[in-house]
C-alpha positions in Angstrom: -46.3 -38.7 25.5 -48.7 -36.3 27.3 -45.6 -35.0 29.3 -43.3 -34.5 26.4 -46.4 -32.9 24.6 -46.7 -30.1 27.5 -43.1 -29.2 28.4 -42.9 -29.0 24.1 -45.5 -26.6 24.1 -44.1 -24.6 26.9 -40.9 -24.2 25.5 -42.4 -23.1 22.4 -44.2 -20.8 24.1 -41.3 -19.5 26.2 -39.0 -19.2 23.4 -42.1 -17.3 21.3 -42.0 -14.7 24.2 -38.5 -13.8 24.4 -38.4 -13.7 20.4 -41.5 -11.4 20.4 -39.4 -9.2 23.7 -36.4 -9.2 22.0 -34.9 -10.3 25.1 -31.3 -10.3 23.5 -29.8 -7.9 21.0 -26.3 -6.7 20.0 -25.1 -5.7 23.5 -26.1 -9.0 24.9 -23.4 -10.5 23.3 -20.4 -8.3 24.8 -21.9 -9.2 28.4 -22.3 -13.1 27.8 -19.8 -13.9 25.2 -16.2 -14.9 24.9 -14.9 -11.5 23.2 -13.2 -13.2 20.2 -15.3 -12.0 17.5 -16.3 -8.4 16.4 -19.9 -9.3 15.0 -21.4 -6.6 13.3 -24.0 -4.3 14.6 -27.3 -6.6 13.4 -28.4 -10.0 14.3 -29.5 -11.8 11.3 -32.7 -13.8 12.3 -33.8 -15.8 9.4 -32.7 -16.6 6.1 -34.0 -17.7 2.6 -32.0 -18.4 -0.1 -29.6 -15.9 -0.9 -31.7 -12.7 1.4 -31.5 -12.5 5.3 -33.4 -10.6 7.4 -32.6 -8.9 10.8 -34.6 -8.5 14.4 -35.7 -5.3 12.8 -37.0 -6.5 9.4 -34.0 -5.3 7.6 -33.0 -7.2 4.2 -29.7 -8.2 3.3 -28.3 -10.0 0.2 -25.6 -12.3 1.2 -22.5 -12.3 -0.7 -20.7 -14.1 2.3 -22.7 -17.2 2.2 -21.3 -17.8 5.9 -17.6 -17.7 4.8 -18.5 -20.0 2.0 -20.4 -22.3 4.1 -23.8 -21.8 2.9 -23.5 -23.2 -0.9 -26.8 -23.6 -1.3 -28.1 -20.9 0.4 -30.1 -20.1 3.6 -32.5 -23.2 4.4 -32.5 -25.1 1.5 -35.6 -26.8 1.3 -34.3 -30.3 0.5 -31.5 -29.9 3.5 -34.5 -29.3 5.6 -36.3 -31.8 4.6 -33.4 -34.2 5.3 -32.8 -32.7 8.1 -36.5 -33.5 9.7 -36.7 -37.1 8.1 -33.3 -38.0 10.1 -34.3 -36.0 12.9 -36.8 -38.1 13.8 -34.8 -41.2 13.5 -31.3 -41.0 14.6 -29.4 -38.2 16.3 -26.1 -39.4 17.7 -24.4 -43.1 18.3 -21.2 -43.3 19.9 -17.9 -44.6 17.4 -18.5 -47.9 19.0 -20.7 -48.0 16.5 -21.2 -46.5 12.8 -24.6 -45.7 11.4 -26.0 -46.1 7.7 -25.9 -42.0 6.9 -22.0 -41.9 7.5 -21.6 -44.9 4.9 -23.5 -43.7 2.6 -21.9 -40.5 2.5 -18.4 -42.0 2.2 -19.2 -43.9 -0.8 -20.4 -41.2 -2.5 -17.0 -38.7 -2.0 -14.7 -41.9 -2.3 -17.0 -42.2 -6.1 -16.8 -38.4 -6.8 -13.4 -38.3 -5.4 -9.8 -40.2 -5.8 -10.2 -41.2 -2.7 -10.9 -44.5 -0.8 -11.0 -44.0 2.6 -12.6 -41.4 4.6 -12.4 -39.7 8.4 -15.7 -37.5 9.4 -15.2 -34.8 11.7 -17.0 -31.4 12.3 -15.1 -28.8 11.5 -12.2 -27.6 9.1 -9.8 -27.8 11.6 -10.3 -30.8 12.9 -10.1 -32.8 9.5 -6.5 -31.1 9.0 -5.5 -32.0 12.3 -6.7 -35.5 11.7 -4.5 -34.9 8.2 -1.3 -33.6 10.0 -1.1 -36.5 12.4 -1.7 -38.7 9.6 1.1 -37.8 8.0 3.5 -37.7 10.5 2.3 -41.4 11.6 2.5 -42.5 8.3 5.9 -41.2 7.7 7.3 -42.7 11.2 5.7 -45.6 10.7 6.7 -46.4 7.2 9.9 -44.6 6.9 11.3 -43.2 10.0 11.4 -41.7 13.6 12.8 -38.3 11.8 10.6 -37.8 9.3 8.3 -34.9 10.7 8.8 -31.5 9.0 6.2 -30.2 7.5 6.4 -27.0 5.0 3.7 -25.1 4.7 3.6 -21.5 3.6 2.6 -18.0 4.5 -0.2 -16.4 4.6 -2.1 -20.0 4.8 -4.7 -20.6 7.2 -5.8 -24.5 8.2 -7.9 -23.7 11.3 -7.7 -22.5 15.3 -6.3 -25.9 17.4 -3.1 -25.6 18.4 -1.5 -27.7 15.7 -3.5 -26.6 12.6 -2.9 -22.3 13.7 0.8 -23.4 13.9 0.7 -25.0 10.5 -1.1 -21.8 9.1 1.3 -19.2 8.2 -0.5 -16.2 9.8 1.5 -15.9 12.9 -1.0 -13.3 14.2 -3.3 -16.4 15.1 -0.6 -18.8 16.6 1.5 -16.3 18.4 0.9 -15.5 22.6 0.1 -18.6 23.8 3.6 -20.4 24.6 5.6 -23.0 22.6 4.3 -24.0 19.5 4.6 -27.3 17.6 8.0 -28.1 16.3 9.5 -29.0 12.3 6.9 -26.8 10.7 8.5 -24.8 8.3 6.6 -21.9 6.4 7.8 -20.3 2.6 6.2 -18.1 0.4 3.1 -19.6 -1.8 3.7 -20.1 -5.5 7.6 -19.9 -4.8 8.5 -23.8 -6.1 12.2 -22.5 -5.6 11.5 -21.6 -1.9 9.5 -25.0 -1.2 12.8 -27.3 -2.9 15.4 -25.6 -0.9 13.5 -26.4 2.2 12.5 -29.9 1.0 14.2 -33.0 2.3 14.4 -36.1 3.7 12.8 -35.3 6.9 9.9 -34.0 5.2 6.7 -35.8 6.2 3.8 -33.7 4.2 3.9 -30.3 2.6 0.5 -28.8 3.1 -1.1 -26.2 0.6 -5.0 -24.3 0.0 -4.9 -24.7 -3.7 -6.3 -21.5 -3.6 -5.8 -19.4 -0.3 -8.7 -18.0 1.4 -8.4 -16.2 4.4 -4.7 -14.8 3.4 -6.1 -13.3 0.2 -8.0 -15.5 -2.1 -4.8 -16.6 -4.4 -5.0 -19.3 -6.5 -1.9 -21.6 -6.6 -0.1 -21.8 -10.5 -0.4 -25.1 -12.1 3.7 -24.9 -12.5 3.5 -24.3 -8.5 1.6 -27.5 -7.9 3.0 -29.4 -10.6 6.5 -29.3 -8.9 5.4 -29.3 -5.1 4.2 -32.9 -6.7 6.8 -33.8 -7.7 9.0 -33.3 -5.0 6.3 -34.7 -2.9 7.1 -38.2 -4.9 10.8 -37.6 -5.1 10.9 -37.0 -0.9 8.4 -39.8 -0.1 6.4 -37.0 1.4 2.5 -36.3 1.3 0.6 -33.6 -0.7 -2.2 -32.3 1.6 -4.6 -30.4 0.1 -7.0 -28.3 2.4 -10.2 -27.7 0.0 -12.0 -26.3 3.4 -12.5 -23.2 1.3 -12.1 -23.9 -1.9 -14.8 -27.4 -2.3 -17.9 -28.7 -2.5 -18.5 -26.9 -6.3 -17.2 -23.5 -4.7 -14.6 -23.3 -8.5 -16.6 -24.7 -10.7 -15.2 -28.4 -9.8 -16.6 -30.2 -7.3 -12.9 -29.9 -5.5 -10.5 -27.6 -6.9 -7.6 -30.0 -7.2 -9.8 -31.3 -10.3 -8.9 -28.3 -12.4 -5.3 -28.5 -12.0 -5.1 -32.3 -12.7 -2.8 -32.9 -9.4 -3.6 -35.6 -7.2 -3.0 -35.0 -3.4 -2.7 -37.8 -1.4 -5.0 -36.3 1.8 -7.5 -33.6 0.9 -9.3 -31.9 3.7 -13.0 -30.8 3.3 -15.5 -28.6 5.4 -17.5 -25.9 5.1 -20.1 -26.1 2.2 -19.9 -30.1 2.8 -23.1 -30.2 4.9 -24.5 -26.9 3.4 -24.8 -24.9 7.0 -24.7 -27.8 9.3 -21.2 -28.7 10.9 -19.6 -31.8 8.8 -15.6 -32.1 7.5 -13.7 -34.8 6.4 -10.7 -36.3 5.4 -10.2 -38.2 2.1 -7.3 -40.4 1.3 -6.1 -43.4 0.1 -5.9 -46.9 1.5 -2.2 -47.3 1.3 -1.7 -44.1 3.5 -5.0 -45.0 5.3 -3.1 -48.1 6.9 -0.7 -46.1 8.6 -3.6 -45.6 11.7 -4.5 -48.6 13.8 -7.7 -48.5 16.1 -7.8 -46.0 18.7 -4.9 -43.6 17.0 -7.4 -41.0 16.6 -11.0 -40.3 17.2 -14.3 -38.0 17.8 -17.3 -37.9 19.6 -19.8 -36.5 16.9 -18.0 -36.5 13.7 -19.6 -38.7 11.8 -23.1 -38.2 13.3 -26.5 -39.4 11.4 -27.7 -35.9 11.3 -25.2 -34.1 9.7 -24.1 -37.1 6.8 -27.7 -37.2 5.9 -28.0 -33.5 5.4 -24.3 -34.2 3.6 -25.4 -36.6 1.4 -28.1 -34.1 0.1 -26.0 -31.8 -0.4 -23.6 -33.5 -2.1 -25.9 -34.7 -4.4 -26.8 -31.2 -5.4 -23.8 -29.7 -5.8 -22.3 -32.2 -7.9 -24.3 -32.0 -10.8 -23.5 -30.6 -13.9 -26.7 -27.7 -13.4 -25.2 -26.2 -10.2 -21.2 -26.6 -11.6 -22.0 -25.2 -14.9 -24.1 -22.3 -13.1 -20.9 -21.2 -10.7 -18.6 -20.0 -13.8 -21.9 -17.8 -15.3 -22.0 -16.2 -12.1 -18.4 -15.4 -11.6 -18.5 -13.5 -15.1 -21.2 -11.4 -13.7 -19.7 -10.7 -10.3 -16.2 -9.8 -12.7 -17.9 -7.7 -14.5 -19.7 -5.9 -11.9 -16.4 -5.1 -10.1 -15.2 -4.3 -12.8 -17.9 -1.3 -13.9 -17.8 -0.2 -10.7 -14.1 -0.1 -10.8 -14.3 1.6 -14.2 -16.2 4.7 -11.5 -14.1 4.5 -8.5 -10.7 3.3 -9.4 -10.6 1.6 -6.2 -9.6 -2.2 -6.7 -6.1 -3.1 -7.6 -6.8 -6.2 -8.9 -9.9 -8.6 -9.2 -8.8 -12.6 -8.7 -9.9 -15.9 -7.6 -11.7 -18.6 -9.0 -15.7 -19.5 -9.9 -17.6 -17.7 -6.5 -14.1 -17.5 -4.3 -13.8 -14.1 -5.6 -11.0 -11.3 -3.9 -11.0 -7.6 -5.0 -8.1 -6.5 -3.9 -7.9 -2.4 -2.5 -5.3 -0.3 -4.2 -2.4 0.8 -1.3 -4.7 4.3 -0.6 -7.1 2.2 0.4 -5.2 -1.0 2.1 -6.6 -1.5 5.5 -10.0 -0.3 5.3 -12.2 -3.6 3.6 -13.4 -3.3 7.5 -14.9 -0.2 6.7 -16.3 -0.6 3.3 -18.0 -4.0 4.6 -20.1 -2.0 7.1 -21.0 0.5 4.8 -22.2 -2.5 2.8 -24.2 -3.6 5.7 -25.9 -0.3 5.7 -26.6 -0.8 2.2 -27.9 -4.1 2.3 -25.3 -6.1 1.7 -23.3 -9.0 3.9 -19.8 -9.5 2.4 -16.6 -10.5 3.3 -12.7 -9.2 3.9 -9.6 -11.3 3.6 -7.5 -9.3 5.9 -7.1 -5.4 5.8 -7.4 -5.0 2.0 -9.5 -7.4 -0.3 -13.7 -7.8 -0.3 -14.0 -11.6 -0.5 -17.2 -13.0 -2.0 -18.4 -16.4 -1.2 -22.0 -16.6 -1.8 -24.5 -19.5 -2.9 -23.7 -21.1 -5.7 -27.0 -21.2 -6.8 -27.5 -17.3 -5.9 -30.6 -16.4 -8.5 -28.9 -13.8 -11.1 -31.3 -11.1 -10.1 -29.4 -10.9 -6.3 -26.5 -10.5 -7.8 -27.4 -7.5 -9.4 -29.1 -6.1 -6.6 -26.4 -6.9 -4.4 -24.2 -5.1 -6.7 -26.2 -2.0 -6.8 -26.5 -2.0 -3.5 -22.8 -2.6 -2.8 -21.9 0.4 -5.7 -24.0 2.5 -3.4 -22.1 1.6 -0.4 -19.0 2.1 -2.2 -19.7 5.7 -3.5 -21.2 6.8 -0.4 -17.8 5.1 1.3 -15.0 7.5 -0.8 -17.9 10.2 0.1 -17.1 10.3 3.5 
């Protein structure tokens, strides 16, 4: 214990020093990191609710919330807590065994949920992977070897493996890095006549973001998902639903599928799920569930004690009537911020989404340049989001006190005048 003790103490020490130093900024990254990302020109170093602060000291409201990760906010005090109570207990077994965090957590989506069997991963794209082969095993296995297309539609995005890019219909992501995997078919979203001319037989799973995220925060119509359905039942094919984005509380419902009253029969969800620390899962049914023997698939920490305990707790939160009830008052006042500010500017096209999954979309003058407007943001004090070249995306806390928002809406109305300035 001594020994553990020291070499504690002189890590904390060491890692003190280079804090204090600043032994790594901005640049550091373009000589030590892959160069997939263009992070902006600050490094955020600690966080608190709905504010950030930077190496320098400078403060930002966050209107990104980590790409609506962060539902709760920056370092929520009962996720920490959690956090350091399991910390201290149980880190990581391996899937030869299962651990009481895990459980726990899948009872309480398979009670919030229609679901009744669940698959923990870590990440967004590995839960729809984990959906996509499920629903290509379950339609060999229970209908036949053919029975593989999937349709999915433009614009989508479902993650970066291999299969899930190839499945999104961005081809930007998937394209220049050889031959992708076959029967995926993509059609325009919201087009029920584009989706039933496609639809056949063959068709294992169509796969659908009740409201897209990264290709433009665009709800899907209740006709739209009414028929996709339908056909679903008609084809013998599954209704995916990737609620990556759009769940955990981020519309108002705990998952959006609950406004629209359509079941699907595999729902993916990530992101807000463990509040900041890297959970997802997939929900389903028993009947589908079936289809997957032991060893079809697997994962080395999905699952893990850590991040179902801080899971559960957030869970718990989010799902109450306080925080739900909270995300539509806070939508109207991000609305009608935009909009006053639009009332100046003229600048937004159209204002859509649904509860804090909010897109202002450029007119055409301005179509290509949310890049811009977000660093001038960041000047101002503001971390936001783009989806693509031409709509601000705002994902923050749901439980972002009212006073930020106005703040950050000054401050972004600032960035946006001094923006058409220059």
């Amino acid at each position: 214990m001594i020994i553990i003790s020291l070499v504690c103490s002189q890590y904390k020490n060491k890692v003190r020093e280079m804090v204090e130093n600043r032994a790594v900024n901005r640049n550091t990254y373009d000589q030590v990191m892959l160069p997939i990302y263009a992070p902006a020109s600050f490094i955020p170093v600690r966080g608190q609710g709905s504010r950030v602060w930077d190496q320098q000291g400078n403060e930002y409201i966050d209107f990104a919330g980590g790409i609506a990760v962060l539902a709760l906010g920056h370092c929520h005090p009962a996720l920490v807590d959690v956090l350091k109570q399991q910390g201290e207990k149980l880190w990581h077994v391996s899937n030869i065994f299962t651990n009481e965090p895990a459980l726990i957590l899948a009872q309480k989506l398979i009670d919030a949920t229609f679901a009744q069997k669940v698959f923990f991963a870590n990440s967004g794209a590995e839960a729809n992977e984990a959906a996509f082969k499920l629903a290509r095993r379950h339609a060999i296995t229970r209908h036949h070897t053919n029975k593989t297309k999937i349709i999915a539609f433009h614009q989508a995005f479902h993650g970066r493996t291999f299969f899930t890019v190839s499945v999104g219909g961005q081809q930007k992501y998937a394209d220049g890095f050889g031959p992708k995997p076959a029967d995926i078919i993509h059609v325009p979203f919201n087009d029920l006549n584009a989706v039933r001319e496609v639809m056949d037989e063959h068709t294992c799973a169509v796969v659908l973001e009740p409201i897209q995220g990264e290709g433009g925060v665009t709800p899907a119509t209740l006709e739209f998902l009414r028929g996709v359905r339908e056909l679903c039942d008609h084809y013998q094919a599954l209704l995916i639903f990737d609620e990556v984005q759009s769940g955990m509380g981020r519309t108002g419902k705990l998952y959006a599928y609950q406004h629209y009253g359509v079941q699907p029969d595999i729902l993916t969800t990530a992101k807000a799920l463990g509040g900041g620390f890297p959970i997802s899962a997939m929900l389903t049914t028993e009947a589908i569930a079936t289809a997957m023997e032991i060893g079809a698939h697997g994962t080395t920490y999905g699952g893990n004690p850590l991040a179902c305990s801080v899971g559960c707790a957030a869970l718990d939160i989010i799902n109450t009537a306080e925080v739900l009830t909270g995300v539509e008052k806070r939508h109207d006042m991000i609305i009608q911020a935009l909009e006053k500010m639009n009332q100046k500017y003229h600048i937004f096209d159209e204002v859509r989404g649904k509860g804090l999954l909010i897109g202002a979309v450029l007119k055409a003058e301005y179509q290509g340049k949310a890049g811009d407007i977000l660093q001038q943001a960041a000047e101002q004090g503001v971390m936001l989001l783009s989806a693509g070249g031409g709509i601000l995306r705002f994902t923050p806390s749901l439980i972002i006190p009212e006073d930020d928002i106005a703040e950050g809406m000054t401050r972004l109305d600032k960035a946006i005048a001094r923006w058409l300035s220059e």
